[in-house]
C-alpha angles and dihedrals in degrees: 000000000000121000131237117201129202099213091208095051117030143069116249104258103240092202093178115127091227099151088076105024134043137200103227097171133352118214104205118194106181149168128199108209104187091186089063092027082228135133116210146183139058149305141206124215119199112199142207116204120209142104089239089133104053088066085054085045096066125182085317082080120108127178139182132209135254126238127249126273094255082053093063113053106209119207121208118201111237110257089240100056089041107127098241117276092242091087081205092070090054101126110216087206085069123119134214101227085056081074131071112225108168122064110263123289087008110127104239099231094195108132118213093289096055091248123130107240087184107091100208085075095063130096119214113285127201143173139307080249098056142056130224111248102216094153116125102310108180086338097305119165108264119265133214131206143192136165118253144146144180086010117132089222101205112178133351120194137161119256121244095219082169095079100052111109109266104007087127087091089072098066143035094267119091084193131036104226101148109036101205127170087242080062100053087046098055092049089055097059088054094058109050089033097059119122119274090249094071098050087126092055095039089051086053096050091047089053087052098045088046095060092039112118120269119240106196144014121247130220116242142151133176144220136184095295102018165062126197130190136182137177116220102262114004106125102186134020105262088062086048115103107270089207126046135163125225129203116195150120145222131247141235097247097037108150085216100074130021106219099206146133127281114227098267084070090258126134121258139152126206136172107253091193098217150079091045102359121225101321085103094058092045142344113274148162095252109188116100103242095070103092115190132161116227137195123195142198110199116180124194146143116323095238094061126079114225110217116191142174097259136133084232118081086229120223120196119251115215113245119171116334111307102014135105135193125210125183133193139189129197108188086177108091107234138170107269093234083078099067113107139178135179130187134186138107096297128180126216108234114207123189113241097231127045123171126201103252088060086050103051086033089065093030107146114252112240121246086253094052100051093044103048128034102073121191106182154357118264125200102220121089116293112281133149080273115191087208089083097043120106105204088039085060094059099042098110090172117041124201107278133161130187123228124191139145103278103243081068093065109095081048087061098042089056106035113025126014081072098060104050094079097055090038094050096037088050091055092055093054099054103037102023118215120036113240090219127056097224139357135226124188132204138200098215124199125296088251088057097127103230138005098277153007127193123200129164102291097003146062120201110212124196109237086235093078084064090067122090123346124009095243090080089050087041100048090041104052086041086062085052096043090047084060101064082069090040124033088022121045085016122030146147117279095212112054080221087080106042090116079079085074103039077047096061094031090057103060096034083069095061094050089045095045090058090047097059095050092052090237124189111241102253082054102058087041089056094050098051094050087056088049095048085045096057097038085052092056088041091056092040079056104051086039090065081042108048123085109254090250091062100057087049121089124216120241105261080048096073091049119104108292115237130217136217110213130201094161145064 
């Protein structure tokens, strides 16, 4: 039955099967189209197969089942009307309706938004809080789930890794006679399960893989939260491809990105995170607990810049006349909530002044250096991690630019671009080793919802700290900056708890505020005490404000909260 949600009143339903399949690594190819205010392309999506959370889950877990298979209605494309299987013929001039997504002779009861109003053709939905059980149940067909919403899925298909160049060399075999599923597989979990020292090697493989051939149609349908997706006969998630292949494209009204005008009156789009994360940009595993790496290819005009969460300072490779093409990599595995992307036709503000200290303080770290000298043993899964890296350790000033409309620039001159040395540098003395290995901000559009936004690789300011005095702009991009520590390398597994993270990173931007003014102790205890005074006020006042049902925690609230690590 499909759910309908009260925005001011319930949790976001994460629908994802995580418990028996991972997302180890998403492959985006995509083209922005402002004329049609679409997004449009594929992704990959590389999987790892096990029931290791639900050891982590403990007795807080809850699942539903999952209904059975006469309850879910699957829709094949007709082989005629299938995109090609090379992902670099993919037109973005293609449109959706070119395409047949429903079984012959079958009515498409898709309304205007995409989404199935007929409930037999929804899967059990549950809280942000639970997780859909779709594991063998009395011998069903798998199913796969991920979150998604206001997204035109087009064509889903396995990925056949077997026929990249050189794959051999993940598997026994020196030479690939018999193609199986087993074997595919096999080669999958290779892949995403290869040492940190070979990251480079590993990001190559998955773009080959990603533009490999398909070899078989899947079976998938959608519903309001949802896609899900089965292959005839596979009966659990081990025997499910590890690697598929989605077409599909956004919509106008997709509640993932805000397609709107900088403040120069010129078009731009840009992820807003919240209210229903990414899921409406592609479909995705959304609790937090799915951590995954990306990498991503976005092509548009040649006159935007494409911004991304992404450890490369992307520059745009020229295609036909007119057309760029950026590319991105994260190696830190990360919630894909985080990912974020903005574009628009940015400027890149430099301060006019620069002196030496700032520049071998933010000098990039060579390939050689991030991936050897090592200086200690973390906890978290095996990633390229800056924690054991000693020049990482030292780097008080990390790479950064700063991007805006350029009417804004005299704004950032005087305002900003100051500030980001102190800010950074204070971080680092009070909480040692940046997480990320460099830092972009942005001056989002006026309709951006709140002052800041931080995300892995990039921090989204509202153009209103740059207003006034500096302290706004300081205090502001020290919160974002203190998440980069928590909410990003540390944060909550349950979205429920993500006010652990506004917690930390609130009062980090005080101590790093003080830090960056070079205040006298009795100063930047001063000042802390003002600021206390004041939140405390502010939170006596929505309190008066706020209905009876909204001050009280559930139950599974006041456990214990639990953290997801990627850090030392």
């Amino acid at each position: 039955m499909d759910l309908k949600l009260d925005p001011s009143r319930d949790d976001l339903p994460l629908m994802a099967n995580t418990n028996h399949i991972l997302v180890k690594h998403y492959v985006l190819d995509l083209n922005v189209d402002f004329e049609s205010q679409i997004i449009e392309g594929s992704i990959v999506l590389f999987f790892e197969s096990g029931n290791r959370f639900e050891k982590q889950s403990g007795s807080t877990k809850e699942t539903c089942q999952s209904e059975s298979s006469e309850a879910c209605r699957f829709r094949m494309p007709e082989p005629c009307h299938s995109p090609g299987t090379d992902t670099r013929t993919f037109s973005p001039k293609t449109g959706y309706n070119d395409f047949a997504i429903c079984v012959k002779g079958e009515k498409d009861t898709s309304g205007k938004d995409g989404n199935h109003d007929n409930p037999e053709q929804a899967c059990g939905i549950s809280s942000s809080t639970y997780c859909c059980d779709t594991g063998n149940h009395r011998n069903e067909e798998f199913l796969l789930v991920l979150d998604c919403c206001d997204l035109s899925v087009l064509k889903v298909e396995e990925v056949d890794v077997a026929a990249v160049p050189g794959i051999e060399k993940f598997t026994k075999s020196p030479k690939l006679t018999v193609v199986s599923e087993e074997l595919r597989n096999q080669i999958v979990h290779e892949l995403v399960t290869l040492p940190a020292d070979r990251w480079r090697e590993q990001l190559d493989y998955y773009a080959g893989c990603s533009q490999a051939p398909g070899c078989g149609d899947l079976l998938f349908d959608t519903d309001t939260w949802s896609l899900q997706i089965r292959k005839t006969g596979t009966q659990t998630a081990t025997d499910f491809p590890h690697a598929i292949r989605i077409w599909y494209s956004t919509k106008p009204q997709g509640r993932s990105v805000t397609w709107t005008s900088d403040q120069s009156g010129r078009p731009c789009v840009y992820t807003i995170g919240s209210p229903i994360n990414n899921r409406a940009l592609f479909p995705c595993q959304e609790p937090p607990v799915a951590m995954s790496t990306w990498q991503a290819t976005v092509r548009a005009a040649a006159s935007f810049v494409v911004l991304m969460s992404g450890e490369n300072s992307a520059k745009p490779t020229q295609l036909q006349e007119g057309c760029t093409s950026w590319h991105y990599y994260v190696t830190m595995p990360m919630p894909a909530s985080t990912f974020t992307i903005a574009v628009g036709s940015w400027t890149e503000m430099k301060p006019e002044l620069c002196s030496s200290k700032d520049l071998a303080a933010e000098r990039s770290l060579s390939p050689s250096e991030t991936d050897s000298r090592y200086v200690g043993i973390c906890g978290h899964v095996e990633y390229p991690c800056r924690f054991q890296n000693l020049s990482a350790t030292t780097q008080e000033i990390i790479p950064h630019r700063v991007f805006a409309p350029l009417c804004l620039q005299d704004a950032c001159q005087e305002t900003l671009l100051h500030l980001i040395p102190p800010c950074l540098s204070a971080a680092h003395s009070v909480l040692g080793t940046h997480p990320f290995s460099r830092l972009d901000i942005l001056i989002v559009p006026a309709n951006f919802p709140s002052l800041g936004m931080a995300s892995p690789h990039i921090i989204f300011l509202s153009q209103s700290v740059l207003t006034g005095t500096s302290h706004l702009c300081g205090t502001r991009l020290c919160h974002e900056i203190a998440h980069a520590w928590f909410g990003l390398a540390i944060g909550a597994r349950d979205w429920t708890e993500e006010w652990l993270s506004e917690g930390f990173a609130t009062h980090l931007e005080d101590v790093f505020w003080a830090a960056a003014q070079q205040l006298a102790p009795h100063e930047a205890q001063e000042q802390q005490e003002l600021k206390a005074c004041l939140r405390w006020l502010r939170l006596q006042d929505e309190v008066r404000n706020s209905p009876q049902e909204m001050q009280v925690l559930s139950i599974q609230k006041l456990c214990l909260p639990k953290f997801r690590l990627t850090m030392k």
